[in-house]
C-alpha positions as CSV (number, residue, x, y, z in Angstrom):
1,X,-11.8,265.6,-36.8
2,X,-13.7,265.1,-33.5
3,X,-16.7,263.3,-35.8
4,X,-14.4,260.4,-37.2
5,X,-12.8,260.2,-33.9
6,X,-16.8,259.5,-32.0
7,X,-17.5,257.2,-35.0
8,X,-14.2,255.2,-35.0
9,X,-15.2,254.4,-30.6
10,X,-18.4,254.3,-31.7
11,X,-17.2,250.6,-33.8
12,X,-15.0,249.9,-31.2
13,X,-17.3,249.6,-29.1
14,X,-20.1,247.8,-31.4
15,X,-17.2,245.3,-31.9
16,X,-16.4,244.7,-27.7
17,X,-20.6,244.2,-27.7
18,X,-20.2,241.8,-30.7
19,X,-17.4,239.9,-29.6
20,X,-19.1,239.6,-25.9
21,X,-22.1,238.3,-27.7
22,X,-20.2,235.5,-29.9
23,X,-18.3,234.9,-26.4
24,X,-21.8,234.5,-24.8
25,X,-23.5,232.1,-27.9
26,X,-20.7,229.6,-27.1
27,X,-20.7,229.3,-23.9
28,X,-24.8,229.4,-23.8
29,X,-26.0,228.7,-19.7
30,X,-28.5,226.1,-19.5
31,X,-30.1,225.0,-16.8
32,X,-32.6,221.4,-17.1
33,X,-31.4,221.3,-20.9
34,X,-33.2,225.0,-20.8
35,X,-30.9,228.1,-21.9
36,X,-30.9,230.8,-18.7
37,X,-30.2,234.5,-19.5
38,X,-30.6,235.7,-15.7
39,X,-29.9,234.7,-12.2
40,X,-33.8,234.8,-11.9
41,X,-34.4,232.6,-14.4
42,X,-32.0,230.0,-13.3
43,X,-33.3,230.0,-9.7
44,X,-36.5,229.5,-10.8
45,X,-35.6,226.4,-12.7
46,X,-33.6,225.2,-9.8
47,X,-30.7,225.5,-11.6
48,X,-28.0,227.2,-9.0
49,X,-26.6,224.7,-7.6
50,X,-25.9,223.6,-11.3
51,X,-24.3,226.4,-12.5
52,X,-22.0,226.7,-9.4
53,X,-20.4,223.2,-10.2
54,X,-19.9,224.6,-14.5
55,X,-17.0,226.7,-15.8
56,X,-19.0,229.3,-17.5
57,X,-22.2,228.8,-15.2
58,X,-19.8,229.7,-12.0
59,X,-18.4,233.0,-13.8
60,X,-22.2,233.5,-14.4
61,X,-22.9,234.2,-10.9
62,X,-19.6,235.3,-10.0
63,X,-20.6,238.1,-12.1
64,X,-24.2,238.4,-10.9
65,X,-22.8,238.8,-7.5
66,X,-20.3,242.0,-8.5
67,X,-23.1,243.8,-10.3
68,X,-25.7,243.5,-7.8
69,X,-24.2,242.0,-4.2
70,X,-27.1,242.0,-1.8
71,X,-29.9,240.9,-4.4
72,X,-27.3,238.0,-6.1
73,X,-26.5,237.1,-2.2
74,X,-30.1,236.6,-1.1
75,X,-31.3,234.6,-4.4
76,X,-27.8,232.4,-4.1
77,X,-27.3,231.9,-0.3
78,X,-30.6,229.6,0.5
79,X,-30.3,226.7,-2.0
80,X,-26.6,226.8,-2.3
81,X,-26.0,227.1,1.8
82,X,-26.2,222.7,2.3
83,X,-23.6,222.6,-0.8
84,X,-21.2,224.9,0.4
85,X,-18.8,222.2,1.8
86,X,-18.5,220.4,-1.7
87,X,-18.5,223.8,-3.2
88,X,-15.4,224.8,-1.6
89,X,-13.7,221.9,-2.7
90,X,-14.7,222.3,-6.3
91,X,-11.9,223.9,-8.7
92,X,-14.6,226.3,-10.2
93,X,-17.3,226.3,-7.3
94,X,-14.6,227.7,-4.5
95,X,-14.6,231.0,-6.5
96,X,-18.0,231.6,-5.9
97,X,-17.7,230.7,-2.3
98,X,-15.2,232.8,-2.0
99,X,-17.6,236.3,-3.6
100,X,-20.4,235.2,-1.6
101,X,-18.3,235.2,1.6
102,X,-16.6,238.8,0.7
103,X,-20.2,240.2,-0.3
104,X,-22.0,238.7,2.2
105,X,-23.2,240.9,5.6
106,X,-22.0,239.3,8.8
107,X,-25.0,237.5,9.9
108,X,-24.9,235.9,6.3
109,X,-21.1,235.0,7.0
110,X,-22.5,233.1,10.0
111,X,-24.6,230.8,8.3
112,X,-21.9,230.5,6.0
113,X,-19.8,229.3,8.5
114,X,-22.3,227.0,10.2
115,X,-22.7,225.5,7.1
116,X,-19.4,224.3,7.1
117,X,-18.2,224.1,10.2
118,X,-19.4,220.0,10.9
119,X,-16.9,219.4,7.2
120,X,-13.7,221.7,8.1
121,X,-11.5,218.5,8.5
122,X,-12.2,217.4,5.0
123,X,-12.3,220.8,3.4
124,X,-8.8,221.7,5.1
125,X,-7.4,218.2,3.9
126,X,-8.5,218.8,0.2
């Protein structure tokens, strides 16, 4: 009845949470040669700018940016504002550029925007 019904989601669940974590042990984040569990942790290593230019590193703060926009943003937007020209450009990086720009308040869209503006004859050619 309803008590083999909760305990069959209840292992459906436990396997989604296992098969996220084997998903997550190969495709460990590291930043320096260091392993990184948190957008903190990576920006105080540095490491943004090289996890923007990764596969897995990219979808890391893709998905730092959809679970927590304005806090993501402000860590992501400083150190990775002078790339953002060979960012777009990147076949992974241009994902992210494209979340920061949708999550991003209008005054942060301007300094986007600045950022790029001096390399739009490049980007548009690439």
């Amino acid at each position: 009845g309803a008590d083999s019904e909760a305990g069959g989601r209840a292992r459906a669940s436990d396997g989604r949470a296992a098969e996220r974590e084997r998903e997550r042990g190969s495709k460990r984040l590291t930043v320096g040669g260091r392993e990184v569990c948190t957008l903190e942790e990576a920006a105080a290593l540095g490491g943004l700018r090289e996890l923007a230019y990764e596969q897995h590193g990219c979808r890391f703060l893709q998905e730092a940016l959809e679970h927590a926009p304005a806090k993501a943003l402000g860590q992501l937007l400083e150190p990775l504002l002078p790339e953002l020209p060979r960012l777009m450009v990147d076949p992974f990086a241009n994902y992210l550029v494209q979340k920061m720009a949708h999550y991003a308040s209008t005054e942060q869209q301007l300094l986007m925007v600045q950022a790029i503006a001096p390399s739009l004859p490049e980007i548009a050619l690439n």
